[in-house]
py3Dmol code that shows the C-alpha trace and the ligand (Angstrom):
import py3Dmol

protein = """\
ATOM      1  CA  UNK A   1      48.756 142.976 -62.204  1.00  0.00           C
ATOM      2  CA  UNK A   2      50.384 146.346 -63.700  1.00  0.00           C
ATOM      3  CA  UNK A   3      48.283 148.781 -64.206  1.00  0.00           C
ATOM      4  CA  UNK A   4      48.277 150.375 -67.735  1.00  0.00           C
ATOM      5  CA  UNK A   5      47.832 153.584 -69.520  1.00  0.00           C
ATOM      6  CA  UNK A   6      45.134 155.046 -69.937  1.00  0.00           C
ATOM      7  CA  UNK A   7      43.765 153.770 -66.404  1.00  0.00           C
ATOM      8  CA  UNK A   8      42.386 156.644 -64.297  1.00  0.00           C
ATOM      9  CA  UNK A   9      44.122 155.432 -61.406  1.00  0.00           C
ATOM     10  CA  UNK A  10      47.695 156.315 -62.736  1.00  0.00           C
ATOM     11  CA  UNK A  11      46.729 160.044 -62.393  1.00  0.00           C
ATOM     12  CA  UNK A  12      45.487 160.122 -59.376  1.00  0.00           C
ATOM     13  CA  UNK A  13      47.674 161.372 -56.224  1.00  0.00           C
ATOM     14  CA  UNK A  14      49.121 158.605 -54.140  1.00  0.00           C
ATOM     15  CA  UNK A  15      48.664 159.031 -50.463  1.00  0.00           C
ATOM     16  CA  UNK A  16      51.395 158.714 -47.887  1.00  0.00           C
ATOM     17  CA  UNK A  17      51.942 155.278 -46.243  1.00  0.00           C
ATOM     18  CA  UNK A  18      51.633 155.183 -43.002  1.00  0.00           C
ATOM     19  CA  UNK A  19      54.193 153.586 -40.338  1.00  0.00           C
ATOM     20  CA  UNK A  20      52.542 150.200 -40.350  1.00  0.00           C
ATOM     21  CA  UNK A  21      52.027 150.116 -43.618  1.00  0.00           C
ATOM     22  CA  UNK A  22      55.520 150.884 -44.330  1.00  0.00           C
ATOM     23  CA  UNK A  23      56.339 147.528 -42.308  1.00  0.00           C
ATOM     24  CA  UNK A  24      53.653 145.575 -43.761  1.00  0.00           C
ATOM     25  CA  UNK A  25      54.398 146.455 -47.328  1.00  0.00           C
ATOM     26  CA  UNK A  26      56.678 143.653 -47.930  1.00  0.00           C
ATOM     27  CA  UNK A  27      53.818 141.863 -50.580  1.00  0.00           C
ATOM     28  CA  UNK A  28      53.427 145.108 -52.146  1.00  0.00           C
ATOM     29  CA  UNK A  29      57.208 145.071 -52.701  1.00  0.00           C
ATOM     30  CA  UNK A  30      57.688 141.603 -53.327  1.00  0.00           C
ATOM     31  CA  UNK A  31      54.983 142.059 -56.155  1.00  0.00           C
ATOM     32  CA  UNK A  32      56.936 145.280 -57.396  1.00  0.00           C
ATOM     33  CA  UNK A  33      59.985 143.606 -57.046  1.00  0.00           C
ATOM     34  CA  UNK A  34      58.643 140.865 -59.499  1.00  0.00           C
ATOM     35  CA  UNK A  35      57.767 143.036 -62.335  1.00  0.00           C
ATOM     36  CA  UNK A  36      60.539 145.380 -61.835  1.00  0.00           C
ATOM     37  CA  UNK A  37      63.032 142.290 -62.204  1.00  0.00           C
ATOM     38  CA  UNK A  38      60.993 140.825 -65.089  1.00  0.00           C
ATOM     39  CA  UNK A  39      62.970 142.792 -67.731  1.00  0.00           C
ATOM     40  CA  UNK A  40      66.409 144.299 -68.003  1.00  0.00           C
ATOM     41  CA  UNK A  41      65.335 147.513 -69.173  1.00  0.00           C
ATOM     42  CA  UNK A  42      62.647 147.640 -66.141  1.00  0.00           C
ATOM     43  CA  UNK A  43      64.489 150.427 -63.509  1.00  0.00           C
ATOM     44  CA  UNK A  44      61.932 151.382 -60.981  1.00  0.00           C
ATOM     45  CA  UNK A  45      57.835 151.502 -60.646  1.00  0.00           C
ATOM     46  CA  UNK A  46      55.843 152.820 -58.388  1.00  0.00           C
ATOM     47  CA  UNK A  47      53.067 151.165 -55.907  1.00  0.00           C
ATOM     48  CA  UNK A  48      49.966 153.093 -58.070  1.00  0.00           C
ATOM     49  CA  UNK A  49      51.361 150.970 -60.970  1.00  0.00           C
ATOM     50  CA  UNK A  50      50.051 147.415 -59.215  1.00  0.00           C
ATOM     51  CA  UNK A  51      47.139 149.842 -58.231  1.00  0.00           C
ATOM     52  CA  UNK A  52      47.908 150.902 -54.895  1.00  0.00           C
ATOM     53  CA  UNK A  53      47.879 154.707 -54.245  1.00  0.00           C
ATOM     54  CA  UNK A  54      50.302 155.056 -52.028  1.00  0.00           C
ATOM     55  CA  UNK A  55      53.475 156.937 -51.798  1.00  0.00           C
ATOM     56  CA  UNK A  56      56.155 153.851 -51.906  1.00  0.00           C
ATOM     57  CA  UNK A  57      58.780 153.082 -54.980  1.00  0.00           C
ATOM     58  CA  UNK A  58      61.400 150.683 -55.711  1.00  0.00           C
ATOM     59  CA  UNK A  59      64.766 151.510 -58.208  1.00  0.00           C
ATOM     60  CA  UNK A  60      66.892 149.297 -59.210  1.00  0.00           C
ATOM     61  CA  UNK A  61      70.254 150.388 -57.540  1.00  0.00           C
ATOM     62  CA  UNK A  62      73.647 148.772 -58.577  1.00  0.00           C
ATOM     63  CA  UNK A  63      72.345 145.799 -58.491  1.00  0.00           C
ATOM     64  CA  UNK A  64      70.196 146.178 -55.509  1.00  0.00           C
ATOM     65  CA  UNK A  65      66.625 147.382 -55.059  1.00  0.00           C
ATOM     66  CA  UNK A  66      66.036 150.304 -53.394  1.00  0.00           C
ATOM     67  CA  UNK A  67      62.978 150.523 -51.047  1.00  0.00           C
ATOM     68  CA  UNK A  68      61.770 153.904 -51.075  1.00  0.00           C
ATOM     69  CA  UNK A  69      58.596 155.242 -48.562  1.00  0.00           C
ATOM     70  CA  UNK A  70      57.583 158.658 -48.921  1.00  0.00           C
ATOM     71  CA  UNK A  71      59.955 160.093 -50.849  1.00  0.00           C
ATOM     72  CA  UNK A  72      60.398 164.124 -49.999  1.00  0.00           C
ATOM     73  CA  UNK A  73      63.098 166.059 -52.207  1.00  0.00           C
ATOM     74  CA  UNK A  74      65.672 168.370 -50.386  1.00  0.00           C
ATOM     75  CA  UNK A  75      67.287 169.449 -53.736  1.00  0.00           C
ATOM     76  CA  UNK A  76      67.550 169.307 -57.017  1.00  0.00           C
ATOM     77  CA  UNK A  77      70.125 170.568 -59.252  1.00  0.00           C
ATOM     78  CA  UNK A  78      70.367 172.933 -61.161  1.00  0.00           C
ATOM     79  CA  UNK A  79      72.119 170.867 -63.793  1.00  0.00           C
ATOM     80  CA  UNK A  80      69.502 168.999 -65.856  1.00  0.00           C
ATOM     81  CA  UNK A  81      69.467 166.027 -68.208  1.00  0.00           C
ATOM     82  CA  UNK A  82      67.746 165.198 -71.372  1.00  0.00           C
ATOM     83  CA  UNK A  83      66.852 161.311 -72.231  1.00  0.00           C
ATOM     84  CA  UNK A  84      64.787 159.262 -73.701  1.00  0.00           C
ATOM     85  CA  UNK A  85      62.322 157.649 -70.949  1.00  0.00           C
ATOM     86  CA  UNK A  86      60.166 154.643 -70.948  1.00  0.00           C
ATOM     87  CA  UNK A  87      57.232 153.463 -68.398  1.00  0.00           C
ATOM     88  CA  UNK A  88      56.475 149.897 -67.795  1.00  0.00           C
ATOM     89  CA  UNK A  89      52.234 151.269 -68.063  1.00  0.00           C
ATOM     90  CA  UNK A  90      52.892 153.073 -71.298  1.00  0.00           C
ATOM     91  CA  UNK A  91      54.148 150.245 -73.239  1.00  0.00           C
ATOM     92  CA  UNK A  92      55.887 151.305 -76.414  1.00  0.00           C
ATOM     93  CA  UNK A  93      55.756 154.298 -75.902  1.00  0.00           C
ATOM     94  CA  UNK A  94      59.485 156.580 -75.637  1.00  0.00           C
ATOM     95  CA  UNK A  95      59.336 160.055 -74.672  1.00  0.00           C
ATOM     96  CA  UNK A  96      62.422 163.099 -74.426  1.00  0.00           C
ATOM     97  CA  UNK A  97      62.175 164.239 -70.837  1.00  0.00           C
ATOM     98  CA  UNK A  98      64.396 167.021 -69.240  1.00  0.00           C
ATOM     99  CA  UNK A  99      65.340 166.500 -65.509  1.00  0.00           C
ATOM    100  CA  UNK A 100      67.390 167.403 -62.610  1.00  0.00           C
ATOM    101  CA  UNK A 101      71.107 165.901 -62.942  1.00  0.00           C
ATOM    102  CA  UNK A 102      71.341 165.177 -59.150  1.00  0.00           C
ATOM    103  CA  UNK A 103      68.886 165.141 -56.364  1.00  0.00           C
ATOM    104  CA  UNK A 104      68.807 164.650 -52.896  1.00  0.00           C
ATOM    105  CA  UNK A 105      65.745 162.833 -50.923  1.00  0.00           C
ATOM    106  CA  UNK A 106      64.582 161.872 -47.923  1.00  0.00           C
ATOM    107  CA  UNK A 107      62.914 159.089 -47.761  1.00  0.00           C
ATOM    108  CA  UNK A 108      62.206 155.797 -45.013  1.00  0.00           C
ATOM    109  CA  UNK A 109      63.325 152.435 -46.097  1.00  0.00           C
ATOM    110  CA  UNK A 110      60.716 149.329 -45.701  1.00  0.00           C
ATOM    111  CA  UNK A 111      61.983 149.093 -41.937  1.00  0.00           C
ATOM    112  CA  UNK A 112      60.775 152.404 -41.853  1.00  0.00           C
ATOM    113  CA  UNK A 113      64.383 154.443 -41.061  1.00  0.00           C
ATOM    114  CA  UNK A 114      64.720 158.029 -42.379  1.00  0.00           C
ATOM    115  CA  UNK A 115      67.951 158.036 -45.316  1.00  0.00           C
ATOM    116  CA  UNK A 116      69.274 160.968 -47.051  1.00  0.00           C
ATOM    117  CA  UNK A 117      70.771 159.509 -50.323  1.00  0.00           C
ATOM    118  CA  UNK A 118      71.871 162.142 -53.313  1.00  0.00           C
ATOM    119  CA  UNK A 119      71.543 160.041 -56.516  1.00  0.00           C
ATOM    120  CA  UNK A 120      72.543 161.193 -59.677  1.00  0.00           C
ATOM    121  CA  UNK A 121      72.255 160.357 -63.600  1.00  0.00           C
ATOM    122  CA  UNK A 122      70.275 157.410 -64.144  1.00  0.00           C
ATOM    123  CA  UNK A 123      69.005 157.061 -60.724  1.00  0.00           C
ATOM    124  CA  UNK A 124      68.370 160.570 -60.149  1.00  0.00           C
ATOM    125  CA  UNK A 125      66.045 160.613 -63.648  1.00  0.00           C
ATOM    126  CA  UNK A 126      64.606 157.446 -62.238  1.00  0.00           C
ATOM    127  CA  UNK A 127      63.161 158.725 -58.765  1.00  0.00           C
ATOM    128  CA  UNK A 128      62.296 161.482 -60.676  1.00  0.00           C
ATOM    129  CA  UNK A 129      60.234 159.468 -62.687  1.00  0.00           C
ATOM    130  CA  UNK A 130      59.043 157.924 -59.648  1.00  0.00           C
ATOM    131  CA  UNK A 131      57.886 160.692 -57.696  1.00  0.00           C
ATOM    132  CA  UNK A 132      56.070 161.802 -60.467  1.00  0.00           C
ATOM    133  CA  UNK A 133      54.085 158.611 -60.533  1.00  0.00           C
ATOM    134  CA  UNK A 134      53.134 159.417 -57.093  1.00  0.00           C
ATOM    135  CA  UNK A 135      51.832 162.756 -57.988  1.00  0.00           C
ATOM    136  CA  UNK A 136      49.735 161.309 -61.202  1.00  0.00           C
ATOM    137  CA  UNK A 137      52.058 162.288 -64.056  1.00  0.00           C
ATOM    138  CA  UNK A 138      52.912 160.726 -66.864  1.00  0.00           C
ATOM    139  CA  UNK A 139      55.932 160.695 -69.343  1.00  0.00           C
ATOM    140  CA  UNK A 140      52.761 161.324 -72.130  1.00  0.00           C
ATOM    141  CA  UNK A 141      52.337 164.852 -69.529  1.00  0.00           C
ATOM    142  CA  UNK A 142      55.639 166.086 -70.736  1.00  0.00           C
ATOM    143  CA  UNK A 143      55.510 167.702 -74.251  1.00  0.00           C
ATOM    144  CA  UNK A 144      56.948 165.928 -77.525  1.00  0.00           C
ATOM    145  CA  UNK A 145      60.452 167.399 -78.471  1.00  0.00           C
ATOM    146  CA  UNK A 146      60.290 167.801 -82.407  1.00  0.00           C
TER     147      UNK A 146
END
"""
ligand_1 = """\
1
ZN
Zn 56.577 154.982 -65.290
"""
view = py3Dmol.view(width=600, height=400)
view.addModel(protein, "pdb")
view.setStyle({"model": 0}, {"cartoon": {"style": "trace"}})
view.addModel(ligand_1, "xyz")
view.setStyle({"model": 1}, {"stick": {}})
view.zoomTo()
view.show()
């Protein structure tokens, strides 16, 4: 069921999901949900990584799952963070990535309700990584850090 690298797919845009499907994307999540909970290192994935290109994401949130639909970011600090990332497609693979400390979104929860939420550290480097799913990058896109 995940998709890995180096599918096609995983670069490709995801579109934005629509009102109904925001309400009707409870098997998407449930399957999401699954995987994501599968592992303790597992902190988020994003829908084109069961093969469905659209814009929808779940994080792992102290101890909850966030259900994230069309994600838009309002800002992004200016502080940034360097750490080693993982991606459930790119098994075994670790990668140095530099990203935003703290960033706010707007996004619509899975009963499709606009939220602001700032989230920072961890969670902000994991929306990050998120989002970028959605717009067909990779961790492999950023370069190595020697
Ligand atoms: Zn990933």
């Amino acid at each position: 069921m995940i998709v890995y690298y180096p599918n096609k797919i995983l670069q490709c845009i995801s579109r934005k999901a629509r009102k109904s499907i925001v309400l009707n994307i409870s098997e998407a999540f449930d399957v999401m949900k699954n995987i994501v909970s599968s592992r303790s290192e597992y902190i988020g994935i994003a829908a084109v990584q069961i093969g469905l290109l659209r814009r929808i994401v779940i994080i792992k949130y102290i101890g909850l799952y966030m259900h994230i639909a069309n994600p838009i970011v309002l800002w992004r600090s200016k502080r940034m963070v360097t750490k080693m990332e993982g991606c459930i497609s790119i098994p075994y693979v670790n990668r140095l990535v530099t990203r935003c400390a703290y960033i706010l979104i707007s996004y619509r929860n899975n009963r499709n309700i606009r939220i602001r939420k700032t989230l920072q550290w961890n969670n902000a480097i994991c929306i990050q990584h998120e989002i970028d799913h959605l717009n067909g990058k990779l961790i492999n896109d950023y370069k190595k850090v020697l």
